[in-house]
C-alpha positions as CSV (number, residue, x, y, z in Angstrom):
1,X,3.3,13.5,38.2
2,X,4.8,15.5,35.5
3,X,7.9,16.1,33.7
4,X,8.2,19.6,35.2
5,X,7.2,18.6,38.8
6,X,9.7,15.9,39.2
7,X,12.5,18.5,37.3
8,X,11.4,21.2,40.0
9,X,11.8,18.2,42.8
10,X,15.0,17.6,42.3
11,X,16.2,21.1,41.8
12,X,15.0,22.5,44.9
13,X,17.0,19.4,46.4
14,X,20.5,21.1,44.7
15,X,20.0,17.8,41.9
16,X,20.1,19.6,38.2
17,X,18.3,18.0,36.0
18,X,17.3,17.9,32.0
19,X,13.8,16.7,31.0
20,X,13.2,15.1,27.6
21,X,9.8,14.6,26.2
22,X,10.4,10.7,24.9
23,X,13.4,8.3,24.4
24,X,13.8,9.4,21.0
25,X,14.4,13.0,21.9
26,X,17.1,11.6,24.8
27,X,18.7,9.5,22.5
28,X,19.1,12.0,19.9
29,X,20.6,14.5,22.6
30,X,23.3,12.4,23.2
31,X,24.0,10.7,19.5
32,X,23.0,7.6,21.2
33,X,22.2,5.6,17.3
34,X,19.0,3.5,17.6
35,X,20.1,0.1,16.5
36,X,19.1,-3.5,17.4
37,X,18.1,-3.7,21.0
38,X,18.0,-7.2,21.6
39,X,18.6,-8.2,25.4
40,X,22.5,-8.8,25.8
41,X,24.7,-10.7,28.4
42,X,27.3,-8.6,30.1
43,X,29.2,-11.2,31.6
44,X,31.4,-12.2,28.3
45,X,34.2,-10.1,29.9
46,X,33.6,-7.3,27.3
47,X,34.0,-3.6,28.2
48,X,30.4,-1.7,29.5
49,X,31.4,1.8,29.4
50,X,30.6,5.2,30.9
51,X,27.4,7.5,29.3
52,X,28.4,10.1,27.6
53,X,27.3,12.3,30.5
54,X,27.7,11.9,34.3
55,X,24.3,11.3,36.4
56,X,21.7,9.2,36.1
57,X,18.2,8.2,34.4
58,X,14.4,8.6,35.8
59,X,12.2,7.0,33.5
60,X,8.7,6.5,32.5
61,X,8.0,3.2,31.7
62,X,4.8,3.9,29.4
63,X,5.7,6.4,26.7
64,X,5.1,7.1,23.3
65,X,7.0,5.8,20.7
66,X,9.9,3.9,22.4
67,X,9.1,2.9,25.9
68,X,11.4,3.2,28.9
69,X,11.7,-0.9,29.1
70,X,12.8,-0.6,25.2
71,X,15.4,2.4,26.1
72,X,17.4,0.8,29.2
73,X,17.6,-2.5,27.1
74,X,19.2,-0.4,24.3
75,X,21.6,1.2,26.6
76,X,22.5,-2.6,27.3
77,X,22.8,-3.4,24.1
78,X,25.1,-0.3,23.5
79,X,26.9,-1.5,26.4
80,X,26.4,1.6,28.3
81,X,26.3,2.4,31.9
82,X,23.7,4.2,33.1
83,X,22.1,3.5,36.5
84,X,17.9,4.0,36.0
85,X,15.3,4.8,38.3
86,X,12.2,3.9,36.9
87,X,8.5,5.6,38.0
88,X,5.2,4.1,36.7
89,X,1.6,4.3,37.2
90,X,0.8,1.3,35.4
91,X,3.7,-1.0,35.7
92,X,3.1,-5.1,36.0
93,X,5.3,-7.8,38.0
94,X,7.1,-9.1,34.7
95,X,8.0,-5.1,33.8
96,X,9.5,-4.9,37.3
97,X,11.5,-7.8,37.1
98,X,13.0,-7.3,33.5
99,X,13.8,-3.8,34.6
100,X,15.7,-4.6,38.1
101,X,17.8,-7.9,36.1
102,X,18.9,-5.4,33.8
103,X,20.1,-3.1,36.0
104,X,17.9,-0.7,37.4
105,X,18.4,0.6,40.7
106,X,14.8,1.3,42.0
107,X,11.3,0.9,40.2
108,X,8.4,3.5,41.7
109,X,5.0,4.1,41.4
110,X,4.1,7.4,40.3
111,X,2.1,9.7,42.7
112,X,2.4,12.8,43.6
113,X,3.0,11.8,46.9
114,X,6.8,10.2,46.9
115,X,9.2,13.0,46.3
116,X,11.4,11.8,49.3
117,X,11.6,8.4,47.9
118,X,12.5,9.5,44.1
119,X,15.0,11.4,45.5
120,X,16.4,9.0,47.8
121,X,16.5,6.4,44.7
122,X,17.8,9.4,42.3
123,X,21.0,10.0,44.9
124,X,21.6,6.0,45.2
125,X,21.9,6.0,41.5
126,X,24.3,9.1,41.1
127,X,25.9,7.8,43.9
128,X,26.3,4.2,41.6
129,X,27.3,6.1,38.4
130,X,29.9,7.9,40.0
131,X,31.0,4.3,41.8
132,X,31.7,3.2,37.9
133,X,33.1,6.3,37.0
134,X,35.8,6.2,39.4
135,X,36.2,2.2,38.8
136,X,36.6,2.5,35.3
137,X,38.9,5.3,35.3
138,X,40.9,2.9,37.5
139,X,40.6,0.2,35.1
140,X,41.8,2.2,31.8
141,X,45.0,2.9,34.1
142,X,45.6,-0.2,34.6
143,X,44.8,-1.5,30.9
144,X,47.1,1.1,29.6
145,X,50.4,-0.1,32.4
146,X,49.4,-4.0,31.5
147,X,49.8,-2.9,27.6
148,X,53.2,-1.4,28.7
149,X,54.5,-5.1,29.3
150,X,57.0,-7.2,27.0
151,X,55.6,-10.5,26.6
152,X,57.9,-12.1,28.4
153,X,57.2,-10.1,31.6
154,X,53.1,-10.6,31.1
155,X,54.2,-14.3,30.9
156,X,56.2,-13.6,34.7
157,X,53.4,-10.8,36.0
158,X,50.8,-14.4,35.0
159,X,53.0,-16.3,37.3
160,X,53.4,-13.8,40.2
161,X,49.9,-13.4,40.7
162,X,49.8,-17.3,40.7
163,X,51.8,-17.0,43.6
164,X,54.8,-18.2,42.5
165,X,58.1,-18.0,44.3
166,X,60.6,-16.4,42.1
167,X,62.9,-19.8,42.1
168,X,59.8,-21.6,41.1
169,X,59.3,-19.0,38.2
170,X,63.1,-19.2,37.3
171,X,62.7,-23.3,36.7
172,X,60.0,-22.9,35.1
173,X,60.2,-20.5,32.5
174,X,63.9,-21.6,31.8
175,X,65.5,-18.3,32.9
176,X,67.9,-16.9,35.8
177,X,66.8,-16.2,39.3
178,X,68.5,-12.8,38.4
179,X,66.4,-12.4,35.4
180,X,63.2,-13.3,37.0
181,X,64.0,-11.3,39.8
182,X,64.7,-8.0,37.2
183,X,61.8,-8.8,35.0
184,X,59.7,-8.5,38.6
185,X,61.7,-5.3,39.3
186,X,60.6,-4.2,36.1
187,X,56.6,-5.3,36.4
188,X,56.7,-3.5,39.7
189,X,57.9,-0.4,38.2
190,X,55.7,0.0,35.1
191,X,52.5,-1.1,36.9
192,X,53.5,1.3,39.8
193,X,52.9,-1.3,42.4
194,X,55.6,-2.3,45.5
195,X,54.9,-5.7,46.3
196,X,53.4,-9.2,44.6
197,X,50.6,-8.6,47.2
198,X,49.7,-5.4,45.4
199,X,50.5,-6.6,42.0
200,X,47.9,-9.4,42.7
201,X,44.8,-7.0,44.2
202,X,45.6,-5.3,41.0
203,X,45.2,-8.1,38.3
204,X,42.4,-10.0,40.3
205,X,39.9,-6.5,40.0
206,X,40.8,-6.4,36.8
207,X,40.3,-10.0,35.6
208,X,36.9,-9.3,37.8
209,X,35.5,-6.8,35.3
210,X,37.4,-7.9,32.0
211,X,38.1,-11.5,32.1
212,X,38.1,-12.3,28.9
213,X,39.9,-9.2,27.7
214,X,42.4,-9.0,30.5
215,X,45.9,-9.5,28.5
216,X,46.3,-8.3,25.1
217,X,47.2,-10.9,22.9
218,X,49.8,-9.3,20.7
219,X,52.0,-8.5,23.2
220,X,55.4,-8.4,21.9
């Protein structure tokens, strides 16, 4: 199965595509700088971004130079989101597992036979980037309203989502009801939210994806 057959595949199915003839040559495309590729953990709460360039990846896994195992753990390493089909004609167990823990949605043998099921894998993975897409777009929003927030009302927004009452809050941060009761006003507004309910669907997403980056620590 060649470069060209799979490229004219997936055009005739309205799917553009660009072909590249190794990693290195992808890579360089897209100013993607070779460094350390080392497997990562991406559960540390640390941002995993967006590629450079809406779509997805179908990959060799035997190639020249940098193979396609050695080029999605990069793109981990780079902490880049980029959701990989991977085709093979000579692909073990191990290569298999390593490839779907880190990510990959679908891992194919290659024939000339299984244009239906590349393309059903290729349109599960553009549907996945374009899930993130619109989930990180969602998240910088709500990054950029949290940094919006005095100190004092990250300290209340903290204890609203803890499902505190606003008397409860009042007694114990030391303040009013009134000023508890304007600080929430004031939360509501800037996170453009109506009610504690919302507030808290909010927060908890974003704790999901970010948890240890969730509040910036020099709010003031």
């Amino acid at each position: 199965m060649t470069r060209a057959l799979l490229q004219g595949w997936l055009r005739a199915a309205d799917v553009p595509a660009q072909v590249f003839d190794s990693c290195e040559a992808f890579l360089y495309h897209f100013s993607i700088p070779v460094s350390d590729s080392r497997p990562v953990e991406l559960c540390d709460g640390l941002p995993v971004n967006p590629f450079p360039q809406a779509g997805c990846l179908l990959l060799d896994v035997m190639l020249p130079g940098m193979d396609g195992l050695q080029l999605q753990t990069l793109l981990t390493t780079q902490r880049l989101h980029l959701p990989t089909v991977f085709l093979t004609g000579t692909a073990t167990i191990s290569m298999a597992v390593a490839a779907v823990k880190r990510g990959a949605v679908d891992f194919l043998e290659k024939t000339g036979r299984n244009s239906e099921q590349v393309l059903a894998a290729v349109r599960e993975a553009l549907a996945a980037d374009a899930c993130f897409r619109r989930e990180h777009r969602r998240h910088k929003t709500t990054r950029r309203r949290l940094d919006t927030l005095t100190k004092r009302e990250l300290e209340i927004l903290e204890l609203l989502v803890a499902k505190r009452e606003i008397k409860q809050i009042a007694s114990q941060s030391g303040r009013s009801y009134a000023t508890v009761r304007n600080q929430r006003r004031a939360i509501f507004r800037k996170m453009k939210v109506s009610s504690t309910v919302e507030l808290y669907e909010v927060v908890q997403s974003m704790r999901r994806s970010y948890p240890s980056s969730f509040l910036r620590e020099d709010a003031s």
